[in-house]
C-alpha positions, -999 to +999 in steps of 0.1 A: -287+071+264-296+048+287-304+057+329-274+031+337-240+035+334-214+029+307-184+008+316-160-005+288-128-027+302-097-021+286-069-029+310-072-046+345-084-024+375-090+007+346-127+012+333-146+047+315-177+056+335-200+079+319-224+092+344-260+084+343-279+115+326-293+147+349-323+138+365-343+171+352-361+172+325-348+183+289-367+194+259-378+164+239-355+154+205-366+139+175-357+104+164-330+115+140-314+141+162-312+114+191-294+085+167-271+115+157-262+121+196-257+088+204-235+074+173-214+111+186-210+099+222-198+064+213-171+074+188-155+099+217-163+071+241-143+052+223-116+074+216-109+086+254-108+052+262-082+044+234-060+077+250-067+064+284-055+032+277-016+048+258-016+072+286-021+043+316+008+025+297+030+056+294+031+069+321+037+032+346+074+027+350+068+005+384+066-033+379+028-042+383+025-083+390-011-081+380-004-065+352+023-093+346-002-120+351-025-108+324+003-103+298+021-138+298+014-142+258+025-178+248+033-168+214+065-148+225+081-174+243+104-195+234+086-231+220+095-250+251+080-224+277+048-226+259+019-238+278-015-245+276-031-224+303-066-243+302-046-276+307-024-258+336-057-245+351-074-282+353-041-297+370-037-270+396-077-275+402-071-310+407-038-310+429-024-333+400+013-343+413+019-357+380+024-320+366+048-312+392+079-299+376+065-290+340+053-262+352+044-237+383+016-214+388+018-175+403-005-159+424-005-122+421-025-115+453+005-135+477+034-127+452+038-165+456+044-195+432+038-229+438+041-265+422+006-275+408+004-302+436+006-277+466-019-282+495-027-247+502-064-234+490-063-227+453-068-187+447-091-173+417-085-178+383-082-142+374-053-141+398-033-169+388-002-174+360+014-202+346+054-204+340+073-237+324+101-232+352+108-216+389+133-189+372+107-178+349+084-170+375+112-155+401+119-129+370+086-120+373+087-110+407+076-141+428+089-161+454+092-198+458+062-209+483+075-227+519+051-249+519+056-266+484+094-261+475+087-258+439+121-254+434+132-286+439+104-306+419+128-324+392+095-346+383+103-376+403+076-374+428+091-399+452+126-384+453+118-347+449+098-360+487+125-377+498+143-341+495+120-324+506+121-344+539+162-344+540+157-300+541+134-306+568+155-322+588+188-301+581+163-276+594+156-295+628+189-308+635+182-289+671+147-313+678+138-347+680+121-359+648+105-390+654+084-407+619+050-397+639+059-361+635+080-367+599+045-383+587+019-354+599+044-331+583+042-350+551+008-363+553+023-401+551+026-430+578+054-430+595+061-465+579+053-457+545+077-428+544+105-442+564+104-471+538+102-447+506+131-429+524+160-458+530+146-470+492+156-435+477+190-428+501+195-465+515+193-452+550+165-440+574+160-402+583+172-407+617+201-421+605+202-392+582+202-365+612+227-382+627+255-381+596+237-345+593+248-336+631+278-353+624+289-336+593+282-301+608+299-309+643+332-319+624+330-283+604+329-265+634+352-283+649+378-276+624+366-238+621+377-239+654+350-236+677+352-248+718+340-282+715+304-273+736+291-243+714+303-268+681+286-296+702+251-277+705+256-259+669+253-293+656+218-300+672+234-323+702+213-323+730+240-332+758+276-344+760+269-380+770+249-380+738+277-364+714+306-388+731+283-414+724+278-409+690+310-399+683+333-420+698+329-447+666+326-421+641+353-394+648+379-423+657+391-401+691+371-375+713+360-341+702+386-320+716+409-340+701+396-337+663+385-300+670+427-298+675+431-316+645+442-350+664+469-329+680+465-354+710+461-385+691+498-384+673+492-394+636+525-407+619+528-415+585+551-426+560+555-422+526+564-453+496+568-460+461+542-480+448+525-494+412+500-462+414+529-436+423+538-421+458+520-440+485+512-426+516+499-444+550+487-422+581+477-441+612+464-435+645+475-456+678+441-476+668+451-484+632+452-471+597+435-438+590+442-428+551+459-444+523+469-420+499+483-417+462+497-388+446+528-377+428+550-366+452+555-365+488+547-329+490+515-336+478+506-364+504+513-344+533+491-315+522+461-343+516+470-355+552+468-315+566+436-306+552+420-340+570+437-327+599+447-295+598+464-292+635+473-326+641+511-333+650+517-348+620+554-369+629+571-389+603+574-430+612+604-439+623+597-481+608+566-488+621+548-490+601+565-510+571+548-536+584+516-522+567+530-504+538+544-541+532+503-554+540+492-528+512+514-533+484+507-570+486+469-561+481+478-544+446+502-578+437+479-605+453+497-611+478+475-612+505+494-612+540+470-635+569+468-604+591+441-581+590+446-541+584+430-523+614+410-496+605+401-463+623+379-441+597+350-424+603+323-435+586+284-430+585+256-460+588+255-460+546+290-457+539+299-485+565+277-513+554+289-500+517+326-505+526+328-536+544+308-549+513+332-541+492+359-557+514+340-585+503+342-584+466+373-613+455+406-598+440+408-596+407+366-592+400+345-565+398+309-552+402+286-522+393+271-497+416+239-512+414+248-546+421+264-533+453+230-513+462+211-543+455+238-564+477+232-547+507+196-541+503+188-506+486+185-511+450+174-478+439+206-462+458+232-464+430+243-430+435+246-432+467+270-459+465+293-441+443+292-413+467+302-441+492+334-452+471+344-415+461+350-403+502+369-438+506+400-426+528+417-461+525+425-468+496+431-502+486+427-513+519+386-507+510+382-521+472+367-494+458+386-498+427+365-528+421+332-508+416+327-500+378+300-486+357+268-513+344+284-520+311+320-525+328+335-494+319+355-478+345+342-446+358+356-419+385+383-427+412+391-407+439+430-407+429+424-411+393+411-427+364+445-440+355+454-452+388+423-473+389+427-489+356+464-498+368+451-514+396+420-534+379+451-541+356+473-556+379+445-578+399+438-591+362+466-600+353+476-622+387+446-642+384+450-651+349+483-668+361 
């Protein structure tokens, strides 16, 4: 045998070491005898590290991530998890966003796993593995990375960003964001990613916070929380700046919503209309839900859970004068007065729904030709959002919205109800 030492690798982080021989001298062997010895020591070399080897895997019952990393055999998975490691390797090496959402890589030393366009400094080879989806590699023990989001890469680069940025901001609600800081945080100009932004969701991101703060400050207000703790909860800095904001969008002061308008007196009244029961709820500023439904018990419950403490009071006649304005919309019978409005609405759904005030009785138009109509083409789904939280119905069109090829989709009071409607406009302008 030779003065260094023996090493054979069987399984990661276990190796046989034979010591080097004893330093003192031993009677000399002949040729033969010393072939004999050493053919000997290799086949119980061999054979202890074969027993090593069944012992090390009897005996671990812990989960080892390394060990995990090493043994991700593509054979045994199913055909669509299989990946070409090599490939995976090149497009982590090159930060290729294009791979982003076919695959993620692990590292075992962080216990991290990250989209193969993630910014942080790539670890060694030995230490990485490669997993065709986030839940593959959580079952293996590893957490999303912070930095990357992997798990919300759907492949679209542009709108997995755009997501990306709309977390960030949910998670800053408490802090001014303005695009400088949005941009170092994204590594993009402030105008190129406020301009990918309103393409993607057809607004900008501080128009975004703003629905955001707005959103959460009329939760906590209905959870019932003091208007100044629901006021900072929602990332308001000061109570000029919530009254401010809110005094178009909440349609009455805080205290009042957080009271469920029990200040603001809603009345409503209930009809019979082409669609079924009607119901009309209005404010001392105008008209704040239309409903349908199919009976009257149902209507009022719509009307508590938009305001669950409001005193809710019957009309005692005044306001036939609007159920009368609303029926004629579904005949084409359009009276000369205007419907006053008091919704609440964000920047988005506003410029959606006085669009679609627009759009002539008796037509129709697709979601896309309404994004492209008010200047955000790529915001389709947006749009429909827009028509499905509609609280006037009729009054705001949103019947008149169908799918590309003209079929009618989803309607906030049902399918049916919409088709009756389109069905009835149709059938007065073809007379």
């Amino acid at each position: 045998m030779g003065s260094e030492n023996w090493l054979i690798p069987f399984a990661r982080k276990i190796r046989i070491v034979v010591s080097p021989p004893s330093q003192y001298s031993v009677p000399t062997m002949s040729l033969t005898n010393m072939t004999f010895l050493n053919a000997t020591a290799n086949a119980i070399l061999a054979e202890d590290a074969t027993t090593a080897m069944s012992s090390a895997r009897a005996n671990s019952t812990k989960p080892d991530r390394d060990r995990q990393i090493k043994q991700q055999p593509n054979d045994g998975r199913p055909s669509d998890d299989r990946l070409n490691e090599d490939q995976c390797w090149a497009a982590v090496a090159e930060r290729d966003s294009s791979h982003d959402g076919k695959f993620v890589f692990a590292v075992a030393t962080t216990g991290v796993y990250c989209r193969p366009s993630c910014p942080a400094r790539r670890p060694r080879r030995e230490n990485m593995a490669f997993f065709a989806r986030p839940e593959l590699a959580e079952q293996a023990g590893f957490r999303a990375c912070l930095r990357c989001r992997p798990q919300l890469v759907s492949g679209n680069a542009q709108s997995d960003t755009v997501k990306a940025i709309c977390r960030y901001i949910e998670q800053h609600l408490d802090e001014a964001i303005p695009l400088q800081r949005l941009g170092k945080a994204f590594r993009q100009s402030p105008f190129h990613l406020q301009r990918r932004f309103k393409a993607v969701l057809g607004i900008t991101p501080r128009e975004y916070a703003d629905s955001c703060r707005m959103r959460l400050l009329k939760r906590n207000l209905q959870a019932g929380d003091n208007v100044t703790r629901a006021m900072y909860d929602a990332g308001y800095g000061s109570s000029s700046r919530l009254y401010e904001k809110t005094a178009s969008q909440l349609g009455m002061t805080p205290d009042k919503y957080r009271r469920g308008a029990i200040a603001a007196a809603i009345r409503y009244a209930c009809a019979d209309s082409p669609l079924g029961r009607m119901l009309i709820a209005a404010t001392d500023r105008g008209i704040c839900s239309i409903q349908f439904a199919r009976s009257d018990g149902e209507l009022i419950e719509g009307l508590k859970r938009e305001f669950p403490f409001a005193a809710r009071k019957p009309d005692e006649g005044g306001l036939q004068a609007w159920i009368a304005a609303v029926l004629s919309k579904m005949t084409g019978k359009e009276l000369n007065s205007t419907l006053p409005l008091d919704i609440r609405a964000t920047a988005f759904q506003r410029r959606v729904w006085t669009y679609l005030q627009s759009i002539p009785f008796g037509a129709t138009c697709s979601y896309s030709e309404v994004a492209k109509a008010i200047g955000q083409p790529s915001a389709s789904r947006a749009v429909a959002r827009a028509c499905a939280t509609n609280p006037v119905a009729v009054a705001i069109p949103c019947h008149r919205v169908v799918r590309e090829d003209g079929n009618i989709s989803g309607y906030r009071w049902g399918v049916e109800r919409k088709k009756t409607l389109l069905e009835l406009e149709q059938s007065v302008v073809e007379t």
